[in-house]
C-alpha positions as CSV (number, residue, x, y, z in Angstrom):
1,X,43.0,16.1,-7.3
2,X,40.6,17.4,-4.7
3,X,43.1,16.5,-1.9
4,X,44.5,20.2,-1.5
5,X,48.0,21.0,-0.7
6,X,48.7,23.3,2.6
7,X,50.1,26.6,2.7
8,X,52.5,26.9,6.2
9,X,53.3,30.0,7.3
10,X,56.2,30.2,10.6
11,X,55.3,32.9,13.1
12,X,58.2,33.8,15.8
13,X,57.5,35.4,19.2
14,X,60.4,37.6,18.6
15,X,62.2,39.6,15.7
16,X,65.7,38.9,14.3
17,X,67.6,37.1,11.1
18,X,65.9,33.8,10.9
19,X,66.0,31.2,8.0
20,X,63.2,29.2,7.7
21,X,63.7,24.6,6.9
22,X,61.1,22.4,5.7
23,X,62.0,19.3,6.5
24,X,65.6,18.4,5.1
25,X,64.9,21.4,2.4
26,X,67.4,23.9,1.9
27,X,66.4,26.9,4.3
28,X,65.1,30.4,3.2
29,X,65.0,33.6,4.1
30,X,60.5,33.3,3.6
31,X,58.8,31.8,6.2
32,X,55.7,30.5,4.2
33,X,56.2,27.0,2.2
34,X,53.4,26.5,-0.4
35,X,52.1,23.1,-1.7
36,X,52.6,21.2,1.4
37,X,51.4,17.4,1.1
38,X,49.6,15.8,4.3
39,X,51.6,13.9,6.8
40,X,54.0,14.5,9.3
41,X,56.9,17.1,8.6
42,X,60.0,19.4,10.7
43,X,59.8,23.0,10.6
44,X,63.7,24.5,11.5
45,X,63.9,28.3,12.5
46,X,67.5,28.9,12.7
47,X,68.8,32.6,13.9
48,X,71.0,33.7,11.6
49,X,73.0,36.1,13.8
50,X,73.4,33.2,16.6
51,X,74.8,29.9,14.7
52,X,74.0,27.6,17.2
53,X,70.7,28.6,17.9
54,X,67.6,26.9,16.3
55,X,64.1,25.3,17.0
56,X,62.4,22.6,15.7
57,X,58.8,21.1,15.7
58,X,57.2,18.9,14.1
59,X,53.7,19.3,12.8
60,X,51.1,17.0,11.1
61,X,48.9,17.9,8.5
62,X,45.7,16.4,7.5
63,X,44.4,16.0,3.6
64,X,41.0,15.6,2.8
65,X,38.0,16.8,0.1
66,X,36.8,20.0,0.2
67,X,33.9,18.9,-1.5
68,X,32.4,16.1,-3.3
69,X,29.7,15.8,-5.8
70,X,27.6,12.4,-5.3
71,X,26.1,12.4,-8.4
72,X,27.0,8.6,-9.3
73,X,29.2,10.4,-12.3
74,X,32.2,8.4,-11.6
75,X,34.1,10.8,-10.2
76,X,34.5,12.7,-6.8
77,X,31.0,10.4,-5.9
78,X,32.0,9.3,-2.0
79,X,34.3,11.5,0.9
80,X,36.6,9.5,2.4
81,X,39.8,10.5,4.2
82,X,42.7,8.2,3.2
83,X,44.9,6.4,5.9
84,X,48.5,6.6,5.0
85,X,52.1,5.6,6.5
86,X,51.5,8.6,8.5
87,X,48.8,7.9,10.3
88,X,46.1,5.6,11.3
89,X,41.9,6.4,11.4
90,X,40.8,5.5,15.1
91,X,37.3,7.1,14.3
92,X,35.7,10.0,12.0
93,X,32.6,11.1,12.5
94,X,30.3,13.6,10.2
95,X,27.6,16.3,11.5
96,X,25.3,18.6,9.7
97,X,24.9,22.1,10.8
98,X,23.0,21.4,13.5
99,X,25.3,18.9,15.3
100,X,23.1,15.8,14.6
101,X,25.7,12.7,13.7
102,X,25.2,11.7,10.1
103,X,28.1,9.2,9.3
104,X,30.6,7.0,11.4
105,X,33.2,6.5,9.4
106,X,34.9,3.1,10.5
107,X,37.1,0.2,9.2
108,X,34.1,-1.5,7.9
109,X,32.6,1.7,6.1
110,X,35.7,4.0,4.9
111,X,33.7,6.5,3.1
112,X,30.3,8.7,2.4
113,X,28.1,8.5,-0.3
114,X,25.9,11.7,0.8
115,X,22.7,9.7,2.2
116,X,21.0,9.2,5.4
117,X,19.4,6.2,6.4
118,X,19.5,5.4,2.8
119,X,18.2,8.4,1.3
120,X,19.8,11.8,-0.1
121,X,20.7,14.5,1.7
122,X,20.8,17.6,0.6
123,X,23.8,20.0,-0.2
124,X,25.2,22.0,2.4
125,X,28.4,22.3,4.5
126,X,29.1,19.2,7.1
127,X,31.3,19.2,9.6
128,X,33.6,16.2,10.8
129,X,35.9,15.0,13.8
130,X,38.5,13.0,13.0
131,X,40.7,11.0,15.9
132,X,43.6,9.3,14.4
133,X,46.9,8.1,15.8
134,X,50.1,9.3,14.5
135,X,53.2,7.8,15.5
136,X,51.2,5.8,18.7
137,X,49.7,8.8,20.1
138,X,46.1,9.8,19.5
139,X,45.1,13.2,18.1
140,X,41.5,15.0,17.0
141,X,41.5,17.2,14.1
142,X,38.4,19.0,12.8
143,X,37.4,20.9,9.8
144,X,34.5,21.5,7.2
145,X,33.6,20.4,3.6
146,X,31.1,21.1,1.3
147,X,28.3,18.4,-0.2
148,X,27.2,19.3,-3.7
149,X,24.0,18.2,-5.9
């Protein structure tokens, strides 16, 4: 699938014995979880040398393409970001390099096929903006994938 797992790694502003909780996981001494699927998920530090003591957060993460090939081969043709019980699309947008505004991406029109007013575009990197609302409040993400020919 082109819809990449994340890699988190847990930074701490200060040194100690921690254990590190992904979600209701069993904690481990590493603080990097691999193959982490998009939505929304709790990260548990807990200080080994003070019981009582943890933090929690919860963080969000966002799957989409790195790349797509529209090639009309059947497969990996349009870019689209799938809505999911995490969250919601309120708007993405898609830019060249330059900044110009190539594709709204809307409830009427849910992915990209690689064209511009009707033609082809060519392959390069484009860069998107995605607002979306996860669990009622609104949030931007942006990020970079690659169109190939």
């Amino acid at each position: 699938s082109l819809l990449d797992t994340a890699t988190i790694t847990i930074t701490t502003n200060s040194s100690g014995n921690f254990l590190y909780q992904l979600d209701n996981n069993t904690p481990q001494s590493n603080p990097i979880f691999e193959n982490v699927f998009a939505g929304s998920h709790t990260l548990t530090v807990y200080d080994q040398n003070v019981c009582e003591n943890s933090v929690s957060k919860t963080i969000f993460i966002v799957s989409y393409p790195k790349f797509f090939t529209p090639n009309n081969d059947g497969y990996n043709d349009v870019w689209t970001i799938q809505e999911s019980d995490y969250f919601k699309i309120k708007s993405l947008n898609i830019f060249d390099r330059f900044g110009k505004l190539i594709k709204v991406i809307n409830s009427a029109s849910k992915e990209w096929n690689g064209t511009y007013n009707g033609q082809n575009i060519r392959a390069d990197d484009y860069w998107f903006t995605l607002t979306y609302i996860e669990n009622g409040t609104e949030r931007t993400f942006k990020s970079h994938f690659s169109l190939k020919r």
